[in-house]
C-alpha positions, 0 to 999 in steps of 0.5 A, a space after each residue: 479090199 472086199 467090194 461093197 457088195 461083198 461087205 453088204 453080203 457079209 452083213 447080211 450073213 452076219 445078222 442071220 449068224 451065217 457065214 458066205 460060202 466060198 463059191 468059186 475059189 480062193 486066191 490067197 496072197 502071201 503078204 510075208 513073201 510079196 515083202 520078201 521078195 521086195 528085199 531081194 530087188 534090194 539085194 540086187 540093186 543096193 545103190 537104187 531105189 526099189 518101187 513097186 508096179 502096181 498097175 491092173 489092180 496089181 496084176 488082179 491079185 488086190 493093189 489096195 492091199 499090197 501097196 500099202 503092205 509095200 508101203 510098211 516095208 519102206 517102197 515109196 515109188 508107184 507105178 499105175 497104168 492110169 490116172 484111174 488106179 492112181 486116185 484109187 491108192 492115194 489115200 491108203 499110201 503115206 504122204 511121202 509116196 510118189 504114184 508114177 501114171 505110166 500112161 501119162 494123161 487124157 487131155 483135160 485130166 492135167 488138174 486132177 492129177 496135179 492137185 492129187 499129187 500124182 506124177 505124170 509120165 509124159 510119152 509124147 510132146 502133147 502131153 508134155 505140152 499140156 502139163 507145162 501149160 497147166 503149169 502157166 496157168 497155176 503160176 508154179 512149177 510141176 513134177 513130172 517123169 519123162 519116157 524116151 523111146 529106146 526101141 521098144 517102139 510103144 511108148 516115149 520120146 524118139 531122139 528128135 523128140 526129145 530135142 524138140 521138148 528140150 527146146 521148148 520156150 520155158 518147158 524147163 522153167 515150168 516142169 521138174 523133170 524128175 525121172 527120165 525112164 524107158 522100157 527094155 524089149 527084151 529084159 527076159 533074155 539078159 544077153 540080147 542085143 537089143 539089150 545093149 542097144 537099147 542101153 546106150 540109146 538110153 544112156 545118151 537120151 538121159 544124158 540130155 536130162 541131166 538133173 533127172 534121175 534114170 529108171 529103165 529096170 524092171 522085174 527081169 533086168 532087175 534080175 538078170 541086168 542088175 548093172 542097170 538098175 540105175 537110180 529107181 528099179 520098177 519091179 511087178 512080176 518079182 514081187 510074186 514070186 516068179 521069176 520072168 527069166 526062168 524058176 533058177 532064181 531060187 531066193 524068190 518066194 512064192 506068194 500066190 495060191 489058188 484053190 477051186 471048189 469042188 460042186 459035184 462028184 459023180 461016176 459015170 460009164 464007159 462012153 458017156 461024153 462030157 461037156 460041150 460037144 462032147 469033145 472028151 467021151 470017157 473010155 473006160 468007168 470014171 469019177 468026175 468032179 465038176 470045180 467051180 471055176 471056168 474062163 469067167 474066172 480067168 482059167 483059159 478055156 484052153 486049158 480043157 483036155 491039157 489042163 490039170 489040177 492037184 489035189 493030196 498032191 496027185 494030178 487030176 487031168 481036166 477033161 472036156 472043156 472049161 465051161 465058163 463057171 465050170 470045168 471037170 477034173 477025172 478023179 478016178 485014180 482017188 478013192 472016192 472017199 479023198 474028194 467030196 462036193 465042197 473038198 477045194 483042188 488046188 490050181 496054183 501052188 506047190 505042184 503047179 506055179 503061174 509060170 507052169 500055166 504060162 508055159 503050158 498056154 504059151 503065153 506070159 505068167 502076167 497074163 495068167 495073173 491079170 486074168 484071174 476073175 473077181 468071183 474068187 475070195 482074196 485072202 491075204 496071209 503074212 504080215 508086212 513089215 
């Protein structure tokens, strides 16, 4: 959904018959593969219920629009990191969906998450408190999930912990525990030994709450630890298209692309240096194309002088650093009439995937995603159905 100022823009283009430029980029999402990929999740866990984790806006790429193209597809569980994304969604999910807060609720905000109906995941036995005795003070009983620690060491009940809680005078009579769940450590590598670990500890705590139902898998265990899917499946990174184990899940569909403008092609001599510091200085006569696109956008920094970008599939390697609106891109070896000033390379695509970018930057594909600025325009292609 575009911002208010945006919709202002637009207006404003509107009533002067023009239309506002592309000035960063375009980040599209394929809304047909996103769904796609949801009914692969299904095909891996058929006895489960697939949801859907949605949180940072989900993963940067538009949570307002995706949820509710999940929605349409028949997911009625999601996830959020807090309170803040839940309220934002509610209203654009059918009555029937359950928003999960993963990090469960700053003190004070029991009420406001109760009376939207949101589901509170409770990680300690403070918050845990706190929503029982919201709870007392209403005169009713409240849903919530319950997070145990299985040995990621982040978030949720320890064993003793969770003792203590079931203990707890009227805790049961005042809180409809409807999910336990947990977090895997090590989900991306299936054959693990903390895996197996972390499963028996999970089945034992569950075990405890008998009238739960379990959720442990997300994206990865979904599809490399399927025998675990337990009741309800947490997928994120899936839904995109790429693969937390490695790309020889070839059923997943691609759903992101991100395309950078062209500002600026100029020709340069020998030696001429180019950026800040002049980390690169060119060895030979070179065409450099400057995109609008730079760490203030979410492309690394790191990437100058390793990076590269694609354009009529050929590779143009970036040279000098990434500035923060800007980067520059060698077009030498295209003719000077396949690349002019508003032309648009491709950054992420068929010749390079957000796992590519991860890998080559030495970090997680969520990360590449959840980085990815808000001065590119989304576009969101395919139909949900």
């Amino acid at each position: 959904m575009p911002s208010e100022a945006a919709v202002r823009l637009n207006e404003i283009a509107g009533r002067i018959g023009l239309s506002v430029p592309v000035e960063a980029g375009v980040l599209s999402v394929d809304l047909s593969a996103v769904i796609a990929n949801y009914r692969f999740v299904q095909t891996k866990a058929p006895a489960a219920r697939i949801g859907a984790v949605v949180k940072a806006d989900a993963y940067g790429l538009g949570a307002s629009t995706i949820a509710p193209a999940l929605a349409v597809a028949g997911c009625r569980d999601f996830f959020v990191a807090h309170l803040a994304e839940a309220l934002e969604l509610v209203s654009s999910l059918p009555e029937s969906a359950r928003l999960y807060v993963l990090n469960g609720l700053a003190p004070g905000m029991e009420g406001l998450c109760a009376e939207a109906g949101i589901l509170p995941v409770l990680n300690t036995l403070e918050q845990a408190r706190d929503w029982q005795a919201y709870a007392v003070a209403k005169g009713r009983k409240w849903p919530a999930v319950l997070q145990v620690d299985t040995g990621m060491s982040r978030l949720g009940l320890g064993t003793d912990e969770l003792e203590t809680l079931l203990r707890q005078p009227g805790f049961s009579d005042w809180v409809d525990l409807r999910v336990v769940m947990s977090h895997l450590a090590c989900a991306d590598i299936p054959d693990a030994p903390a895996n197996a670990e972390q499963v028996r500890r999970f089945a034992a705590m569950a075990a405890r709450v008998p009238e739960a139902e379990r959720s442990l898998a997300n994206s990865a265990a979904a599809i490399g630890m399927s025998e675990q899917a337990g009741d309800l499946v947490r997928p994120g990174l899936v839904l995109y298209g790429i693969d937390p184990i490695s790309d020889a899940t070839t059923e997943l569909r691609p759903a992101i692309t991100l395309d950078a403008r062209v500002i600026q092609v100029r020709s340069v001599p020998v030696s001429v240096g180019v950026g800040y510091d002049h980390d690169y200085v060119t060895p030979s006569p070179r065409r450099l194309a400057t995109l609008s696109i730079g760490y203030a956008d979410g492309w690394p920094r790191a990437l100058g002088g390793r990076g590269a970008v694609w354009l009529n599939g050929v590779r143009l390697p970036l040279v000098g650093r990434v500035s923060m609106d800007t980067c520059t891109a060698d077009v030498t070896e295209i003719s000077a009439e396949s690349v002019q000033a508003d032309d648009m390379v491709e950054l992420i695509g068929q010749h390079q995937s957000v796992s590519d970018l991860a890998t080559l930057l030495d970090t997680a594909p969520h990360a590449v995603l959840t980085a990815l600025g808000k001065r590119f325009e989304r576009r969101f292609t395919g139909q949900a159905h």
